[in-house]
C-alpha positions as CSV (number, residue, x, y, z in Angstrom):
1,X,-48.1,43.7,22.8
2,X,-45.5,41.2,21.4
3,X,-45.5,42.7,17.9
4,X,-42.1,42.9,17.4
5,X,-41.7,39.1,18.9
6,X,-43.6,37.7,16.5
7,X,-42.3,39.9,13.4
8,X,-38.8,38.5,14.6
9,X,-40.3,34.8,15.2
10,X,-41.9,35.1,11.5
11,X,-38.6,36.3,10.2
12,X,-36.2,33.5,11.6
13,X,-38.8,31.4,10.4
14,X,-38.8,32.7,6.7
15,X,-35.2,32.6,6.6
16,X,-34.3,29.5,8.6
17,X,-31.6,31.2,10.0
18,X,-30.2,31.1,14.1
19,X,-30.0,33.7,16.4
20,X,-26.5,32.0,17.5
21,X,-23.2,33.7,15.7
22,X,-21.5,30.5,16.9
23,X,-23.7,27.7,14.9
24,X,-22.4,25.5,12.8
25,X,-22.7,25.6,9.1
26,X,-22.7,23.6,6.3
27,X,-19.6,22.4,4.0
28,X,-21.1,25.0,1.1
29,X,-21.2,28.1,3.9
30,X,-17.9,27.4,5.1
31,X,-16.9,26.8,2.0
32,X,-17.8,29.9,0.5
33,X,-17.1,32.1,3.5
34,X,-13.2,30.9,3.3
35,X,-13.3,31.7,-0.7
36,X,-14.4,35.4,0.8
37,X,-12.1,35.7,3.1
38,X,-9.9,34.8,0.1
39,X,-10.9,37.6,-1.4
40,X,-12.9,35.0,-4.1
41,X,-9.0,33.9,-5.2
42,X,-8.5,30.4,-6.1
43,X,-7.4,27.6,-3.6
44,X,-6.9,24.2,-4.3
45,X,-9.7,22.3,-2.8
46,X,-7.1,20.8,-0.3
47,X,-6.4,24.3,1.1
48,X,-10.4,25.1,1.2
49,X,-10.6,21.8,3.5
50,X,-7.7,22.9,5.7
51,X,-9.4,26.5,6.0
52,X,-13.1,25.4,6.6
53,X,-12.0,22.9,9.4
54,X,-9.6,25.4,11.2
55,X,-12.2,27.7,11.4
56,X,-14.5,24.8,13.1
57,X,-17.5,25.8,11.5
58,X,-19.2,22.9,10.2
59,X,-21.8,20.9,11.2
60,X,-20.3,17.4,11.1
61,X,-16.5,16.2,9.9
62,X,-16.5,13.2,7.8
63,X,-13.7,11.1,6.7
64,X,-13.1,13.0,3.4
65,X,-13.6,16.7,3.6
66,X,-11.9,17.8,0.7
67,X,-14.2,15.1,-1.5
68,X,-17.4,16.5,-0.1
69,X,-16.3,20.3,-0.9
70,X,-14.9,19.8,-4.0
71,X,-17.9,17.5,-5.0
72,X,-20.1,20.4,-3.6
73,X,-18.6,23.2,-5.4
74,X,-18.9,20.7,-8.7
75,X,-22.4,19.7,-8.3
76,X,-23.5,23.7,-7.8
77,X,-21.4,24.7,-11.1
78,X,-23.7,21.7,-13.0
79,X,-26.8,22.9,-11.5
80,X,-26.8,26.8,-11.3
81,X,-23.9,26.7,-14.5
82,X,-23.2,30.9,-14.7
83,X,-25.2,31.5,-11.4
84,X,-22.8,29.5,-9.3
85,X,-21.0,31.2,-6.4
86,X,-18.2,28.7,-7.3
87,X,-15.6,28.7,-10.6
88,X,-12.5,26.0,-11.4
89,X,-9.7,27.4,-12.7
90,X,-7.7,24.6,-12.7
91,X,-7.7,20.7,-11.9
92,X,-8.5,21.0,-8.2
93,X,-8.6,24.6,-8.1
94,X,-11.7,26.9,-7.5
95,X,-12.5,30.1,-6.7
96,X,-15.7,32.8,-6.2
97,X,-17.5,33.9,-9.8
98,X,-16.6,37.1,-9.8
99,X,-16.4,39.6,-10.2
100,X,-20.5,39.9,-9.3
101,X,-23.2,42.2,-9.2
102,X,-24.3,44.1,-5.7
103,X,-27.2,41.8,-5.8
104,X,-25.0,38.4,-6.4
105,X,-22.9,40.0,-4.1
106,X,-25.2,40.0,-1.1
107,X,-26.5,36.8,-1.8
108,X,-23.0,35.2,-1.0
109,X,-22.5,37.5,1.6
110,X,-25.2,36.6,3.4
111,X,-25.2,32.6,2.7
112,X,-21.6,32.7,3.7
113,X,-22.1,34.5,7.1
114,X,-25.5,32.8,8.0
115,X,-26.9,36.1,9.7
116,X,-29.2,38.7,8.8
117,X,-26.6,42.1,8.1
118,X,-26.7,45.9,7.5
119,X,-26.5,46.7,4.1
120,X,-23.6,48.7,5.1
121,X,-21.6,46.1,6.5
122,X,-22.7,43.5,3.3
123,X,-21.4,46.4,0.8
124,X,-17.9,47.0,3.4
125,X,-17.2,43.1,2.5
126,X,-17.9,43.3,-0.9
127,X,-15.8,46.5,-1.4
128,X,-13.1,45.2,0.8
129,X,-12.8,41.8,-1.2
130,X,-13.1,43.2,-4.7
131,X,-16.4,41.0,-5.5
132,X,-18.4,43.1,-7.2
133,X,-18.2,44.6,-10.7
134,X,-18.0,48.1,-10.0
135,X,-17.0,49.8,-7.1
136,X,-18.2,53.7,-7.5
137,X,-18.1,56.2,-5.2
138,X,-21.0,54.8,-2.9
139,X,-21.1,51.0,-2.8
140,X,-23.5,51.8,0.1
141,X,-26.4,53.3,-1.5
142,X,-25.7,50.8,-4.6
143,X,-26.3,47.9,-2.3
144,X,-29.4,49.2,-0.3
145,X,-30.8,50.7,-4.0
146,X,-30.3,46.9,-5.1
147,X,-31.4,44.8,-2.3
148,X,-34.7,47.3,-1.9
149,X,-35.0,46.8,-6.1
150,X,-35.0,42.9,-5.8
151,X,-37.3,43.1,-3.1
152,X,-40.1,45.3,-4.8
153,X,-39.5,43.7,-8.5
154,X,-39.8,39.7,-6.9
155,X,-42.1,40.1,-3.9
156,X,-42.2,36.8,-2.3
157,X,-39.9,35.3,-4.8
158,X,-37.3,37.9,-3.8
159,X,-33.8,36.1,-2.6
160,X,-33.8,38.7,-0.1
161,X,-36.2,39.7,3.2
162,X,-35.9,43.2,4.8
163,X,-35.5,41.8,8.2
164,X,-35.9,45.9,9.4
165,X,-34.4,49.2,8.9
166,X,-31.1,48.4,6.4
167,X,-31.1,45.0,7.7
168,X,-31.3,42.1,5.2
169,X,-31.5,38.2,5.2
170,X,-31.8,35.4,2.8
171,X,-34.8,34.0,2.1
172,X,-35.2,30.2,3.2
């Protein structure tokens, strides 16, 4: 009957995210998902450049790269101040916030990759990266308890939608 269609039409809709794995990003997903693959170390914004356009990720490539990151990653630490993904060590130098909460966690798991995920492959990152503030015995059941608390505590105004069973996305 096309129900499941549509639920997956109405999803990619509410989270303006593409079906491709190959898509091009934008300077702050790349950005992030290299700081991630750092395991949320600092890199001088020089290095983050290099990274991002190695990986061939991003939607366009203008002249100055490493000015558009670094004035990205500034402009998010004004705006969002102690909810930014992003913090400067040093002149130059930035790195993830962490360490983070499972929820936090998620978030930039899930900007950074640009796809909707299994909780259990969101909480393998996070453990495997050391992002989030405490590890326990079942980072698991911690994420999916989380990301099912957000969901039933914000409603609409969640930052996450249940896409289907365990699977998660971003809200637009």
């Amino acid at each position: 009957t096309g129900k499941t269609y549509t639920a997956k039409k109405i999803a990619k809709i509410l989270t303006n995210q593409s079906d491709s794995s190959n898509s091009k990003n934008t300077w702050d997903k790349s950005t992030t998902l290299v700081l991630i693959e750092n395991s949320g170390q600092p890199l001088n914004y020089h290095e983050i450049a290099k990274r991002v356009l190695d990986k061939n990720t991003v939607e366009t490539i203008g002249k100055t790269p490493e000015e558009t990151i670094a004035k990205n990653m500034r402009n998010d630490m004004e705006k969002r101040g102690d909810n930014s993904f992003f913090k400067k060590t040093e002149e130059g130098v930035y790195g993830l916030n962490i360490p983070m909460t499972f929820a936090k966690a998620a978030e930039i798991i899930l900007f950074a990759y640009n796809k909707p995920m299994h909780y259990t492959e969101i909480a393998k990152i996070a453990h495997s990266k050391q992002i989030i503030n405490s590890i326990g015995e079942t980072p698991e059941r911690t994420m999916s308890t989380e990301l099912i608390r957000d969901i039933q505590s914000n409603g609409e105004n969640s930052t996450f939608v249940r896409m289907s069973e365990g699977m998660y996305a971003l809200r637009k």
